[in-house]
PAKOLFI-344597 format. One record per residue (C-alpha): residue in one letter; x, y, z. Coordinates in steps of 0.2 Angstrom, whole numbers, plus 5000, padded with zeros to 4 digits. Example, Ala and Ser with C-alpha at 12.3 -4.5 7.8 and 13.67 -1.06 7.14 Angstrom:
BEGIN
a506249785039
s506849955036
//
This chain:
BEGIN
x500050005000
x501550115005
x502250074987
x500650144977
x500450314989
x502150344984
x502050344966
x500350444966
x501150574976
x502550574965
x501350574951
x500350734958
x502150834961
x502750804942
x501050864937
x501151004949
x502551074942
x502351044924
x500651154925
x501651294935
x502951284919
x501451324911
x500751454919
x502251564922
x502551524900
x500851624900
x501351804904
x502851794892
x501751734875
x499651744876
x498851644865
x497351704859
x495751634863
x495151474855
x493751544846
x494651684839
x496051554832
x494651454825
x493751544809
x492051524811
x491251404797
x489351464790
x488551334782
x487851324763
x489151474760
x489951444743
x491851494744
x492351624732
x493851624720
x495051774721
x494651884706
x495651894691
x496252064681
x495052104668
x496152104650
x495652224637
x494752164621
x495852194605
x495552324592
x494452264578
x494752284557
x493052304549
x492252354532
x493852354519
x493552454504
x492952384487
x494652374478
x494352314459
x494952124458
x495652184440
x496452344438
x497552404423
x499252454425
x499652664431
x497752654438
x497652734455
x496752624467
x496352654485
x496552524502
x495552554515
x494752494531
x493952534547
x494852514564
x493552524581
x494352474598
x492852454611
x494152554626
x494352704614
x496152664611
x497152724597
x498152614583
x499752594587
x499952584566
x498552524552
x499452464539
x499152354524
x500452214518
x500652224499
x501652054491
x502852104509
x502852264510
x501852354524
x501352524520
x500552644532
x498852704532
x498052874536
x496452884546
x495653034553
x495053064573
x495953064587
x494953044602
x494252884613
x492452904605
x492952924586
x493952754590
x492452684598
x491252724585
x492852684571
x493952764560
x494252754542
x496052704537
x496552734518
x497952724507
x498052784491
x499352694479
x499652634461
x500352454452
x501552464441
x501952284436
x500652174430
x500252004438
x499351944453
x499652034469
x499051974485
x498852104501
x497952134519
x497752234535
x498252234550
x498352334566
x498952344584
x498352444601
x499152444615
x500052244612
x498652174604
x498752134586
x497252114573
x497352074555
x495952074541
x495451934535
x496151824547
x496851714538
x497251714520
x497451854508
x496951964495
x496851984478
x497152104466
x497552074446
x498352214438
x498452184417
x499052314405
x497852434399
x497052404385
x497952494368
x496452484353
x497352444339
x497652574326
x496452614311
x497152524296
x497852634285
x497152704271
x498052714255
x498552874244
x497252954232
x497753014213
x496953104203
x496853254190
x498353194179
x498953334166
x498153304149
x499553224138
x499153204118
x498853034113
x499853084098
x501453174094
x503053194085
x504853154088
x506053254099
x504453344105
x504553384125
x502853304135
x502253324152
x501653214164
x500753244179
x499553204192
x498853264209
x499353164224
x498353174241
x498153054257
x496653074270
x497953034282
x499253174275
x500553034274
x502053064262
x502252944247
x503452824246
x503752844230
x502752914214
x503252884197
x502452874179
x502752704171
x503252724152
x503252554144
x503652454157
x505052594164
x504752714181
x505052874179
x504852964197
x503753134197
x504453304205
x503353364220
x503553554223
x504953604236
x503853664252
x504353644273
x502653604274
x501753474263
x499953474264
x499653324256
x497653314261
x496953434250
x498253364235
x499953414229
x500353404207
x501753324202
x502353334187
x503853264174
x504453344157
x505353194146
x505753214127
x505153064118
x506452974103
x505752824098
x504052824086
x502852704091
x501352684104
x502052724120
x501052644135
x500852734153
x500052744168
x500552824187
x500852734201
x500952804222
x501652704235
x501252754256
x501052684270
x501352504262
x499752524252
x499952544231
x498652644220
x498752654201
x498052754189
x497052694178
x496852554189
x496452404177
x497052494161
x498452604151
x498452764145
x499152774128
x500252904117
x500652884097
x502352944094
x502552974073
x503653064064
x503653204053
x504753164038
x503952984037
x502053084035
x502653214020
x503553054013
x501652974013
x501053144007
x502153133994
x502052943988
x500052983988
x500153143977
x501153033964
x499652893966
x498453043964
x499153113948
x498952933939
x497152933946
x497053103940
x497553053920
x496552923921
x494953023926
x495353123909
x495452963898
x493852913908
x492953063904
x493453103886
x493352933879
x491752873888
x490753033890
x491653093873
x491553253883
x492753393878
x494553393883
x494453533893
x492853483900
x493853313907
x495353393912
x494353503924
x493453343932
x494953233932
x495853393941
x494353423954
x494453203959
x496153213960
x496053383971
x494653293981
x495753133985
x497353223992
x496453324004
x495753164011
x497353114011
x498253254019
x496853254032
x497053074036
x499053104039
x499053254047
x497353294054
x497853234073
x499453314071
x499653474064
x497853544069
x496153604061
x497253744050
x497653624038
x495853564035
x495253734034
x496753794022
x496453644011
x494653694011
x495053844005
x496153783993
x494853673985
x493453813985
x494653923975
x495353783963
x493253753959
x492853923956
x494253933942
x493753763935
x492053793934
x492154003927
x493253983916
x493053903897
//
């Protein structure tokens, strides 16, 4: 029994002063009262996250402009597009992206409202090389990039303008050529001519008279300043050697084009001699006197009419006979003289014939 008191009372002091320990600990550190160290917990109350920090929307690119799909070469065209940013921000930079290469854009406004409510961007600019050329937009604010469209390009084709081809051209005009004989003599000088025009006052290339077969190019008048719409003469003097018919026509050459005149035919000139007609003439007044002594022999052995009666009608045939002649030879030549001299030749030799016994 002794054994067990003992070890309470032991017991009992080790616990006494463990809690005096404990006690005199108290006035150096308080601890606080349980219920204040112990949160108080409400039921059915949901348990809030901390709240995050709000981040700003990005600007927006809205509405491009209608740029053509095709546009020709040197033809002005201009990108545009309308930036808005819900916090009234303003662009850092607009820009549109051409095959690579950024270009800035120009929009008008500056305050929080005007981006709000959105601003138009433009830029005005011009293709030079044609091909397919691919582009967009894009913009930042304040870190935050937008691009339009956003993904993808696009398109512009540029082509070369149309150049309408020019009018055919139209070929040279002659007309008016210089009245040349259709007959004439050896050694004699002739002119020929003829007026030149082109609606398009083009120059010729050449213009000649071809002479049998040969060209012969025509003078134009020495001027500065050709007008060759209302028509320019040109003309060529050339002696002729040879007798024969001679065949001609002109010809002009401009603008690649040819005209003739006469166009399907040739135009013709009788080159004679004079000797070889009076050696005619001559042959024929020989023929004529045979003719004229056979009237006679006609006339006085037939008609048994008086010599002198016969002679006078024999003479009066014969004299009939070589006008015809002469005319024949030389009426193309030597002009209407001769016919109305010979006339007169004849009414003379008639009125002695026939007035006298």
């Amino acid at each position: 029994m002794a054994t067990a008191d003992a070890r309470r009372c032991a017991l009992l002091r080790l616990a006494g002063a463990f809690f005096g320990l404990f006690w005199l600990a108290g006035g150096l550190y308080a601890a606080p009262p349980f219920a204040e160290r112990t949160p108080a917990i409400v039921e059915n109350t949901p348990i809030e996250a901390p709240a995050e920090e709000a981040r700003p929307a990005p600007p927006v690119l809205r509405d491009p402009g209608p740029v053509p799909p095709k546009l020709e070469t040197g033809r002005a065209c201009t990108f545009k597009i309308v930036y808005s940013d819900l916090t009234g921000r303003a662009p850092d930079y607009i820009r549109v992206v051409v095959d690579g290469r950024w270009h800035e854009l120009i929009w008008s406004g500056n305050t929080p409202q005007d981006f709000i409510r959105g601003v138009t961007a433009t830029k005005d600019s011009t293709f030079q090389r044609p091909g397919q050329h691919t582009y967009f937009f894009e913009a930042s604010a304040g870190g935050k990039k937008v691009r339009y469209p956003a993904s993808g390009k696009l398109a512009v084709r540029i082509v070369k303008p149309y150049v309408p081809p020019p009018p055919p051209p139209k070929p040279p005009v002659l007309t008016n050529p210089l009245p040349t004989p259709t007959t004439g003599f050896v050694k004699e000088t002739y002119d020929f001519g003829i007026t030149y025009s082109h609606p398009s006052n083009a120059a010729p290339d050449f213009l000649r008279v071809v002479i049998d077969g040969k060209g012969r190019p025509l003078q134009l008048p020495i001027s500065r300043s050709q007008d060759y719409r209302s028509g320019i003469q040109a003309a060529l003097r050339i002696p002729f050697m040879q007798t024969g018919d001679h065949k001609f026509h002109y010809e002009a050459k401009s603008q690649g084009l040819n005209v003739r005149y006469p166009p399907n035919e040739e135009m013709v000139i009788a080159i004679e001699s004079k000797l070889q007609k009076w050696i005619l003439f001559a042959i024929g007044a020989v023929c004529l006197a045979f003719v004229a002594l056979m009237n006679y022999n006609i006339f006085f052995n037939v008609f048994r009419a008086p010599a002198p009666k016969a002679a006078r009608f024999a003479i009066l045939i014969s004299l009939v006979l070589a006008f015809l002649l002469f005319a024949y030879l030389f009426i193309n030549i030597l002009g209407w003289m001769y016919i109305a001299g010979g006339a007169v030749l004849v009414v003379g030799l008639l009125f002695v014939l026939f007035t006298r016994q």
